[in-house]
TILOKE-570576 format. One line per 2 residues: number of its first residue (from 1); their letters; for each residue x, z, y of C-alpha. Coordinates in steps of 0.5 Angstrom, whole numbers. Each point is the difference from the previous one (the first is absolute). Layout:
REM residues N
NUM) A) X,Z,Y; ... $
REM end
This chain:
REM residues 482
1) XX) 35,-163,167; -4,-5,4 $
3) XX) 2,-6,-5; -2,5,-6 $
5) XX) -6,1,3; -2,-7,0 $
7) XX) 2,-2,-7; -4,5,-2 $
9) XX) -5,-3,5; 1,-7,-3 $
11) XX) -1,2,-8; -8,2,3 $
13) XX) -4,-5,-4; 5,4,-7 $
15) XX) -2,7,3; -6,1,-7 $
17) XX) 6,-2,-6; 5,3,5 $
19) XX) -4,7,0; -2,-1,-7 $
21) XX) 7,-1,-4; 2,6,5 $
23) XX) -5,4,-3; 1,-2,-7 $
25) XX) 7,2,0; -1,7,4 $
27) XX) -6,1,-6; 6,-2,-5 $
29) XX) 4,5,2; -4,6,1 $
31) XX) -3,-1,-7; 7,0,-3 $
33) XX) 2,6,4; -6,5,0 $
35) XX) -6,-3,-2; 1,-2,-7 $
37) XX) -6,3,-2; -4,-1,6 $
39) XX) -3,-7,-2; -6,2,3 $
41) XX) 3,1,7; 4,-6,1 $
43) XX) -6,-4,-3; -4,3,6 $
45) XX) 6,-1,4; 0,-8,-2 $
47) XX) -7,-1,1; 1,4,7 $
49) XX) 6,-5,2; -4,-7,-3 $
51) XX) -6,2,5; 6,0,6 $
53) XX) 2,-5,-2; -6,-4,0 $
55) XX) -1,3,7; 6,-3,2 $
57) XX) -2,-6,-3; -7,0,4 $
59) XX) 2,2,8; 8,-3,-1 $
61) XX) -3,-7,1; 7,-3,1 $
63) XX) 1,-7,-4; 6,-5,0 $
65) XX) 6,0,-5; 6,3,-1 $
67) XX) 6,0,-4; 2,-7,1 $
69) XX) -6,-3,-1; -2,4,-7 $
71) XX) -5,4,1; -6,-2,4 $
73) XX) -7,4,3; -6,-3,2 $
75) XX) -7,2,0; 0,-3,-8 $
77) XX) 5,5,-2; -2,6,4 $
79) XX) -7,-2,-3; 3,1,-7 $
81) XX) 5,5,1; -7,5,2 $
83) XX) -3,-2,-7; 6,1,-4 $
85) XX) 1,7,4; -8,2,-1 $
87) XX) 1,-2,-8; 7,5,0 $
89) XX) -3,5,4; -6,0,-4 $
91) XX) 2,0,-7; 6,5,0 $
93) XX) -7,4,3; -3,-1,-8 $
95) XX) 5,2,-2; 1,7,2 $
97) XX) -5,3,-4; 2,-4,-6 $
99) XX) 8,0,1; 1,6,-5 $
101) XX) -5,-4,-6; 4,-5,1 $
103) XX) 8,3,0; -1,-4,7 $
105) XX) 2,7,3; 7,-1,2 $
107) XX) 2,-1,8; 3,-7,-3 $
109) XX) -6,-3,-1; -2,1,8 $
111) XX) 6,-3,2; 0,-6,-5 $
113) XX) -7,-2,3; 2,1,8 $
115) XX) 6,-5,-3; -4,-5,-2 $
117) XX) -4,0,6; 6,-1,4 $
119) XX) 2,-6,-5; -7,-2,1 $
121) XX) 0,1,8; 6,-5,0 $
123) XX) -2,-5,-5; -7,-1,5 $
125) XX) 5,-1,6; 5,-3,-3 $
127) XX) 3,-7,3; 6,-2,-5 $
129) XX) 0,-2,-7; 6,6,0 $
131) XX) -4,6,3; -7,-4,-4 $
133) XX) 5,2,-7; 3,7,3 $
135) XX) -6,3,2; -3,-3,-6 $
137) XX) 4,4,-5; -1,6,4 $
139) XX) -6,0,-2; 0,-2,-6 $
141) XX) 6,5,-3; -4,6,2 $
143) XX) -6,-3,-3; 3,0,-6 $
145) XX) 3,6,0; -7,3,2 $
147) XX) -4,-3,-6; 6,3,-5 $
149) XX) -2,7,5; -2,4,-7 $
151) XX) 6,-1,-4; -3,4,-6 $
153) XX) -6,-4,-1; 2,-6,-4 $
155) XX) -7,-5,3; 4,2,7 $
157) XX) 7,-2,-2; -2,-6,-4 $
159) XX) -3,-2,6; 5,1,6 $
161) XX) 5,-4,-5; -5,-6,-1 $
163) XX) -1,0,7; 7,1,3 $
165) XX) 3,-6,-7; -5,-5,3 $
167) XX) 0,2,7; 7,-2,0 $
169) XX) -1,-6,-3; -5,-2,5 $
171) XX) 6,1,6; 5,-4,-4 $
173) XX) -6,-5,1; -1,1,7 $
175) XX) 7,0,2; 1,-6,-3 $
177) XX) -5,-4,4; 3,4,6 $
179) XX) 7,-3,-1; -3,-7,-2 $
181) XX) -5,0,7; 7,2,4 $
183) XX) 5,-5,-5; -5,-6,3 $
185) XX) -2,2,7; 6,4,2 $
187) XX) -4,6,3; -2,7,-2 $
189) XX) -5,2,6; -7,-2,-2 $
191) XX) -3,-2,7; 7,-5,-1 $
193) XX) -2,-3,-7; -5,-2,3 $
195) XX) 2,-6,6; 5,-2,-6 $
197) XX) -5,-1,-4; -4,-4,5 $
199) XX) 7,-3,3; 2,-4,-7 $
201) XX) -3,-3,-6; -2,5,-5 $
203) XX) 5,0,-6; -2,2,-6 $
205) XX) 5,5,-1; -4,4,6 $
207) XX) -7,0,-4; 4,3,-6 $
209) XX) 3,6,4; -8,1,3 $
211) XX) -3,0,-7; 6,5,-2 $
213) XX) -1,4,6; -8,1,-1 $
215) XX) 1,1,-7; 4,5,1 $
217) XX) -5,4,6; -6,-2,-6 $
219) XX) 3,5,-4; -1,5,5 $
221) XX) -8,-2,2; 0,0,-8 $
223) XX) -3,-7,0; -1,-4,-6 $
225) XX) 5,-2,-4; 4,5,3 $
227) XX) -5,6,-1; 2,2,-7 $
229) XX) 3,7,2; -6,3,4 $
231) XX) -4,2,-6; 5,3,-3 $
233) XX) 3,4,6; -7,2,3 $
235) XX) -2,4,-6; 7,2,-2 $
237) XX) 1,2,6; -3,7,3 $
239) XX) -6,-1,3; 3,2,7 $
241) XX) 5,-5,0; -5,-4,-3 $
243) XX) -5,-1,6; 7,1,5 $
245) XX) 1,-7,-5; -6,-3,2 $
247) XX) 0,1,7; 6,0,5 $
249) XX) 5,-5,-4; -6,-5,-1 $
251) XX) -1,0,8; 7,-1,2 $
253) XX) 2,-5,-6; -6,-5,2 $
255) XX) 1,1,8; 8,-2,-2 $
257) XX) -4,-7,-4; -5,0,6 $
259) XX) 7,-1,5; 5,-4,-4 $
261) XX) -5,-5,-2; -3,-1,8 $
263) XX) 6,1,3; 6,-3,-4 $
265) XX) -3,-5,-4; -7,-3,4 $
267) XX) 3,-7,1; -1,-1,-7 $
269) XX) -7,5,-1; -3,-6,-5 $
271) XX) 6,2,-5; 0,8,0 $
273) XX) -8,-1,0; 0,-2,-6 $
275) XX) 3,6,-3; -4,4,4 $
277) XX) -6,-3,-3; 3,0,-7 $
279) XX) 2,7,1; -7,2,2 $
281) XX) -4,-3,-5; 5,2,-5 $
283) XX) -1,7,2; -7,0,1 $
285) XX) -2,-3,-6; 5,4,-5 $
287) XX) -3,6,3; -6,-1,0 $
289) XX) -1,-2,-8; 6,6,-2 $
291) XX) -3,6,2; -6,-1,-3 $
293) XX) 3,4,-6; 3,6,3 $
295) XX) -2,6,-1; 6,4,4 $
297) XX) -2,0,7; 7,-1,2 $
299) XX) 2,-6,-3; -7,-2,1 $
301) XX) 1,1,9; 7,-3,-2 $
303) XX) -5,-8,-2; -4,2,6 $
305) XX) 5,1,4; 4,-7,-3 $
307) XX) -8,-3,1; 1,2,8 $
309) XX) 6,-2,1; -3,-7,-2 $
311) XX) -5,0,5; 4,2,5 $
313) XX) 4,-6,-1; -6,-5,0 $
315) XX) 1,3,8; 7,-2,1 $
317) XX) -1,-7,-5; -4,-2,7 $
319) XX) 7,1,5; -3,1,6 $
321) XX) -1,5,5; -7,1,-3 $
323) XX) 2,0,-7; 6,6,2 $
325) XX) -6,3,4; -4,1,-7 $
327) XX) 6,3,-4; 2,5,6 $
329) XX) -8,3,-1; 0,-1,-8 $
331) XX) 7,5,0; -3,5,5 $
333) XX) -7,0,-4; 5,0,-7 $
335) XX) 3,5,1; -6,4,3 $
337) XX) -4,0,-7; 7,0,-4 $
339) XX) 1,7,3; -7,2,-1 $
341) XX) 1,-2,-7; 6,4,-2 $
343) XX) -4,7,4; -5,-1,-5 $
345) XX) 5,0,-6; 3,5,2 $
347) XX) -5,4,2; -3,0,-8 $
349) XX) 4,6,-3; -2,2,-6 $
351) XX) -2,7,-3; 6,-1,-3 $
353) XX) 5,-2,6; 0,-7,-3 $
355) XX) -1,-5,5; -6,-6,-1 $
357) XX) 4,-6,-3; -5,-4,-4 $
359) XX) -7,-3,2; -4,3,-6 $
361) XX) 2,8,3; -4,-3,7 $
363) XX) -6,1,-5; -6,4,4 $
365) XX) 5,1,6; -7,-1,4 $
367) XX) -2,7,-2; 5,4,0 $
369) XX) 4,-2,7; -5,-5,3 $
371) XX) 3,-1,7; 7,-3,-4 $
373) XX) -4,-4,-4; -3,-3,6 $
375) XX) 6,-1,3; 3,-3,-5 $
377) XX) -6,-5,-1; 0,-1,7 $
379) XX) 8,-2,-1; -3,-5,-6 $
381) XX) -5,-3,3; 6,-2,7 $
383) XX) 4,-3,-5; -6,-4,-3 $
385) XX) -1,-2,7; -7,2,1 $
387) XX) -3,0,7; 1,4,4 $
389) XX) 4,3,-2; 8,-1,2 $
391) XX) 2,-4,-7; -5,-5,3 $
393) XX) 3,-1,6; 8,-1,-2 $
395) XX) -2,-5,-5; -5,-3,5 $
397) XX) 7,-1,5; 4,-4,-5 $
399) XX) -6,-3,-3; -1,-3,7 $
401) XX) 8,-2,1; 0,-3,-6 $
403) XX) -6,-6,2; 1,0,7 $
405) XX) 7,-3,-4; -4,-4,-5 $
407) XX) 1,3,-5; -5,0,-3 $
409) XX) 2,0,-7; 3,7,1 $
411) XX) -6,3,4; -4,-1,-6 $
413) XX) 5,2,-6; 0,6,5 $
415) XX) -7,1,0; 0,0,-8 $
417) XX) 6,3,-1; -4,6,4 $
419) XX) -7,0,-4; 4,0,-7 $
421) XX) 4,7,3; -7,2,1 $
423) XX) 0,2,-7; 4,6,-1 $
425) XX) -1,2,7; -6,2,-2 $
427) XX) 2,2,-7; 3,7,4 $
429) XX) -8,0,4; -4,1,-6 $
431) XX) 5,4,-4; -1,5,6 $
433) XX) -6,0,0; -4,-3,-6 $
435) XX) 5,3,-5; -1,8,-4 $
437) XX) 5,6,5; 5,1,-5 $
439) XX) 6,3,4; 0,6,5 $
441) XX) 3,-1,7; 5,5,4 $
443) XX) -3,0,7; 4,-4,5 $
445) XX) 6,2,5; -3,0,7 $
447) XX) 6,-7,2; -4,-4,-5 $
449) XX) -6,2,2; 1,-2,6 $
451) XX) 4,-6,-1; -6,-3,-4 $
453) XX) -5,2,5; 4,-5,5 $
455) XX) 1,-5,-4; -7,-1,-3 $
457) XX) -3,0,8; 4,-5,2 $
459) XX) -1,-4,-6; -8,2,1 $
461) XX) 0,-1,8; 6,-5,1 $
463) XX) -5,-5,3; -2,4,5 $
465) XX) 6,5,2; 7,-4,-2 $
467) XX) -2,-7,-2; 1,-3,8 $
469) XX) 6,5,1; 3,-3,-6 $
471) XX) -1,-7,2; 3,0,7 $
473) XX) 6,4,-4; 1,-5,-4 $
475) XX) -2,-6,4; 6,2,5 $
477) XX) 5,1,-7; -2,-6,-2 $
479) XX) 1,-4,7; 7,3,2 $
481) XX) 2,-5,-7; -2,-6,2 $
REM end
């Protein structure tokens, strides 16, 4: 008994993925064997157990490794593990008065995101090329299915089968680039790969299998070129899944980038940086001319979210604790402004019962519901990068890295990048509040009211309530790396 309690003791730092893939197979069972039509419940159920999780998170703070080495936690994976926990717990909030809308109103849907949470939970943690692909699928074989969720909507189907046919090709890509990085080293263990590297001379067998491996990540970040999916996905997709799309999975795929690049292959930093680069400028440019013509809201975030994901990069371009340090506060600012966005959408039901889904039905929004049109301006002006407002600060950090780097080249097609994204940003802004009233409003459910509170606050007031905890947060993530 003695020896069970400590190996139990032993799998401490594991006890949140331990607690949530328990939850998630208890919930499995109670809806398939009493609450078939009680989705609501279990999604409450959900949320309460994520919000466990993440209290386990924050007062378990035990770090090392487990599993021969495969699975690793620090203060940079806890710092992720809370951003992606806070992203789920959020979004699967958005959605509970919009889960019937949008046939998402099935006890499979709650369980589905509590999976790709715990496939994301292990991909932050993960020490091995062999759980960095299990937890990976994991992840990804319930975010398929999820987009799909409305299977009597064809936009839904269509995007489920894009996702999950060019998904698929983005794993065989990855997995490829593992074998070859353990074909010429010999190892799967990341924090092994990397006295390898520095042991021998590089071989160019080592860089393809990198480059294979970082394509095949790129795809999940949706950067350019590997970004073509995103549109089409985010609008086919119901807007609950959307905005799940646009949070957690973004966080966890880029800490997984942020780790492999700094742990495994720092020796050869020169090489994977200009990929990164390549990566980042593409991204940003790209996004930055391609939204402009959009009218659909969603597919409209899914260039701005691609644009992000861009300057996020220009952080890790840099490949220093500092720069790590930038994207660790760009994702918590992201996601906050994202999750903002998304409560707004979902909070324009029209008289009709349809949702908003193009810019021209925001016309005169200003007069009809002012305290959404002003969070939503409040989010747009953060993703233009305006002071002082939270946008600003988050492009400030990579901005920062990428010079303290020299890097002077990316800085500026950054900063250029962004002023032309300012355009349609601002589009919204006038529509809201210089265009003719059209459409009539539904009042919004008290949840998203909330939520929208919240996150225009934070965005409003981060220098001055959050800005220094983030920082302190973010800085000791980024130190435990280097």
């Amino acid at each position: 008994m003695t020896s069970d309690l400590t190996s139990f003791a032993a799998l401490a730092p594991a006890y949140p993925e331990l607690l949530l893939a328990v939850g998630a197979v208890v919930l499995l069972l109670a809806g398939v064997l009493f609450s078939r039509e009680r989705s609501t419940g279990l999604a409450l159920i959900s949320i309460v157990l994520l919000i466990a999780v993440i209290a386990v998170a924050l007062w378990q703070p035990a770090e090392g490794t487990l599993f021969n080495g495969g699975f690793i936690v620090d203060g940079f994976a806890r710092y992720m593990k809370l951003l992606v926990l806070g992203g789920s717990a959020v979004t699967l909030i958005l959605s509970t008065s919009a889960a019937k809308p949008f046939g998402l109103d099935k006890f499979e849907y709650s369980i589905l995101v509590l999976l790709a949470t715990l496939g994301m939970m292990v991909m932050v943690s993960a020490n091995d090329l062999m759980s960095l692909y299990v937890s990976l699928e994991l992840q990804s074989l319930a975010l398929y299915v999820v987009a799909a969720l409305k299977r009597d909507d064809s936009r839904a189907t269509e995007a489920g089968l894009k996702y999950f046919v060019l998904g698929a090709l983005a794993s065989g890509l990855l997995l490829y680039g593992a074998s070859l990085v353990y074909g010429f080293t010999g190892l799967t263990q990341l924090d092994q790969i990397v006295g390898a590297i520095a042991g021998e001379h590089r071989s160019i067998g080592l860089i393809f299998g990198m480059v294979f491996l970082l394509a095949g990540i790129a795809f999940k970040i949706s950067a350019v070129p590997f970004h073509m999916w995103t549109p089409d996905v985010y609008e086919g997709a119901p807007t609950p899944v959307t905005a799940f799309f646009s949070t957690a999975p973004k966080v966890a795929a880029m800490a997984l980038i942020i780790r492999v690049v700094t742990v495994s292959f720092g020796p050869i930093t020169h090489d994977w940086q200009q990929i990164v680069v390549f990566l980042s400028i593409a991204s940003m440019v790209l996004a930055a001319f391609a939204a402009i013509g959009q009218n659909n809201l969603k597919r409209l975030l899914a260039y701005s979210s691609i644009g992000h994901v861009g300057f996020a990069l220009v952080g890790l371009s840099a490949g220093t604790a500092v720069g790590v340090e930038g994207v660790a506060i760009y994702l918590a600012i992201y996601i906050t402004m994202n999750i903002g966005f998304f409560a707004v959408l979902l909070s324009l039901r029209t008289a009709d019962g349809a949702y908003v889904e193009t810019i021209p039905q925001l016309a005169g929004l200003a007069q009809k519901r002012p305290f959404v049109a002003a969070i939503m301006a409040v989010v747009m002006f953060s993703f233009i990068g305006l002071p002082p407002l939270a946008g600003f600060f988050a492009k400030w950090q990579v901005f920062l890295a990428a010079i303290d780097a020299h890097l002077f080249a990316l800085a500026i097609i950054g900063v250029l990048a962004s002023a032309v994204s300012a355009f349609y940003y601002l589009r919204i802004v006038k529509v809201m509040y210089f265009d003719e009233a059209t459409t009539e409003f539904e009042a919004a459910p008290a949840e998203l009211t909330a939520v929208m509170a919240v996150t225009g606050f934070l965005l409003v007031t981060y220098f001055v309530t959050v800005g220094a905890p983030l920082y302190n947060a973010a800085h000791a993530a980024a130190g435990s790396l280097f």
